[in-house]
N, C-alpha and C positions, 0 to 999 in steps of 0.2 A: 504494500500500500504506500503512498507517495506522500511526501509530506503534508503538501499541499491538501490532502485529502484527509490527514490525521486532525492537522489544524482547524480545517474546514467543519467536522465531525463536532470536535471537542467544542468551538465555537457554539452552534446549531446546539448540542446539550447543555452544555453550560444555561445559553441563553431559552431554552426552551425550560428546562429545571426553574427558571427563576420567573419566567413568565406567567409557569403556573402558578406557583408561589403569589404573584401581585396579583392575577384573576380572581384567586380563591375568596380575597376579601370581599370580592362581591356575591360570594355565597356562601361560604362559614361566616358562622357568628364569632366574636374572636372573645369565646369562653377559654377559661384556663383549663378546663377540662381536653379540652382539643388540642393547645397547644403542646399537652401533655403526650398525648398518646402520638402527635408528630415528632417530637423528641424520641418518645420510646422507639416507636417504628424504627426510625434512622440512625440510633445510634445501635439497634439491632443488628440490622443490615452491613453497620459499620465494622462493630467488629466481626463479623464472618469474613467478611476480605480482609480485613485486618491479619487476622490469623490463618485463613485459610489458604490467601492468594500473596499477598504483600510484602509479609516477614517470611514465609517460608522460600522466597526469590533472594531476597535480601540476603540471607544467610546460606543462601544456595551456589551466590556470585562474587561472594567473599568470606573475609574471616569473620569466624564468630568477635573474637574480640572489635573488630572498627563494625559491625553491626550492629553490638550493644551500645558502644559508643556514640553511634549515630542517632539509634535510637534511646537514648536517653537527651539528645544532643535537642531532635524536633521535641520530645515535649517540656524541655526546658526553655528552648524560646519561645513556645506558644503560649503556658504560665507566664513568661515574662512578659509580652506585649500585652497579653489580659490583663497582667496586675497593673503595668505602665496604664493600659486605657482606661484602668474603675480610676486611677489617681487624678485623671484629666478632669475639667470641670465639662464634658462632655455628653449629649444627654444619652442614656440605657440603649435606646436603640444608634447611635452610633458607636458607641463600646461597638456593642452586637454586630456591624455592619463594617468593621475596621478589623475583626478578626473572622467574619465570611469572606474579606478579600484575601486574607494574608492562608485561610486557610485551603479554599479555592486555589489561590494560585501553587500552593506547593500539591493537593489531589491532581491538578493538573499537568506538572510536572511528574508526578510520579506516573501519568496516564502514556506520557510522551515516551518514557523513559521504557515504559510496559510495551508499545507500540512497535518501538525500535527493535526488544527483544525478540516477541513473536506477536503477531497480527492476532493468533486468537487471545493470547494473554491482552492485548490490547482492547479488543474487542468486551472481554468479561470485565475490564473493570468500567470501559466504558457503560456497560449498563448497566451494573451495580454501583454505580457514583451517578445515574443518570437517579436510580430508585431511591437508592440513600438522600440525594441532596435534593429534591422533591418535597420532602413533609418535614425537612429540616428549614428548607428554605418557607414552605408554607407557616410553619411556627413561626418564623422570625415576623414573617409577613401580618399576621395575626395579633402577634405582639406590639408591633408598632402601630395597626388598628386598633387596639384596647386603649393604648395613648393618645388617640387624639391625633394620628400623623397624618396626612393628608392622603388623600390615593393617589395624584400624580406623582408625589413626593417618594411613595413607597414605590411606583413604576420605575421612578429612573434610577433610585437606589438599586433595583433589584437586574433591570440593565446592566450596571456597572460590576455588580460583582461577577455576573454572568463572564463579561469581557475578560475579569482574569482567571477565569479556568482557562480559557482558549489562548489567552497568554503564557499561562504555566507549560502545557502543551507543548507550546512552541519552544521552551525551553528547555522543558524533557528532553525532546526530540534532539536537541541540539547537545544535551550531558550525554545522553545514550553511545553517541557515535565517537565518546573519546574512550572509555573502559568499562568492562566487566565489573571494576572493584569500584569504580563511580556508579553504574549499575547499583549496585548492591548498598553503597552508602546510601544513595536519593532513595531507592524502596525505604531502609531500615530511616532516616530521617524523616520523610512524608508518612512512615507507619508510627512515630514517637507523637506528630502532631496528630494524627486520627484519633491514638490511643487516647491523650488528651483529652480533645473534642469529646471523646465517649464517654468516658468514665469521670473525667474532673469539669466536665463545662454542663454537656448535654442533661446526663441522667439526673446531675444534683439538681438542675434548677427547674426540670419536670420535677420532681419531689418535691420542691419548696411551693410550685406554682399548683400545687392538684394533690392531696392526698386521699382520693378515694381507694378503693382495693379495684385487684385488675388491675393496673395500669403495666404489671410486668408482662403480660401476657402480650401487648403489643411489642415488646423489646423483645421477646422469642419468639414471636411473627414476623420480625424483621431480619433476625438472624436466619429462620429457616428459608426466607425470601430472598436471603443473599447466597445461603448455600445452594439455591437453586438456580440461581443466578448462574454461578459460577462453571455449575455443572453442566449447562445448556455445551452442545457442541457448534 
């Protein structure tokens, strides 16, 4: 597959994930109940590539040692630019919307990176980062309807994050064609910032925003949606 055609791809998802995302306000209600079970779903889904597809490449195309490293490496800058952005006098949803782009552009990279490898590993994470970022992105979208944010305001926001997945992409593309052990550092680094995203960002603030019962059951709906993802030939 040509580059031109990876970028193209990654573009088109990106920007189509986030599109629904900004429609959706015009038909969910932006209950905390919802934005909850979008959290769960996505961060389900998450980590199934996470572990199933991402780290087991990463540690496949290099040493364990610069794999752990790497990935401890992304979720350490990801906790850092969050903690840097709650410090900002910035308002909740653009925290929220400065660590979709920073997170987008490294899933996008790691998409480029996957692409270069092999076309079908490109192709799977392309549609489990297309399912995943979908009802993450519709929670964000949700969120910022509960505030008061405007809907053209939530369209172009949700535009611009779109733009840097297809940016990342493009720079995947571009790490992929120098090593194997560059290979495997950007997996295990884009799989530190996922892990992140999952376990330290997503799942806590579903809990803080919704505590009815059920709500795990869509986080192991989203995992089993990702291992099927995965499995598709």
């Amino acid at each position: 597959m040509s580059l031109h055609t990876i970028v193209l791809l990654s573009y088109i998802t990106g920007l189509v994930s986030c599109l629904i995302g900004a429609f959706s306000t015009f038909i969910l209600k932006a209950k905390s109940m919802n934005i909850c079970f979008a959290l769960e779903f996505s961060s389900g889904v998450m980590l199934s590539v996470l572990f199933c597809e991402a780290l087991p490449y990463a540690f496949e195309k290099g040493s364990f040692l610069s794999a752990i490293v790497s990935l401890i490496s992304g979720i350490s800058l990801l906790a850092l630019v969050q903690e840097t952005s709650m410090k900002n006098p910035v308002p909740n949803g653009g925290v929220i919307a400065v660590n979709f782009c920073v997170r987008n552009f490294s899933e996008g990279v790691l998409l480029g990176t996957g692409f270069f490898f092999s076309s079908d590993l490109g192709m799977h994470l392309l549609l489990s980062m297309l399912v995943r970022n979908t009802p993450e992105i519709i929670a964000f979208t949700l969120s910022l309807k509960k505030n008061g944010t405007r809907k053209a305001v939530i369209f172009i926001v949700c535009v611009l994050i779109g733009l840097f997945f297809g940016a990342g992409t493009h720079t995947g593309c571009m790490l992929g064609r120098v090593d194997t052990g560059v290979m495997s550092i950007v997996f295990a680094f884009c799989s530190g910032m996922m892990l992140y995203t999952a376990l330290g960002d997503n799942l806590p603030r579903s809990h803080r925003l919704y505590n009815g019962r059920r709500t795990e059951v869509f986080c192991i709906a989203g995992v089993l949606v990702g291992l099927f993802m995965i499995n598709l030939s």
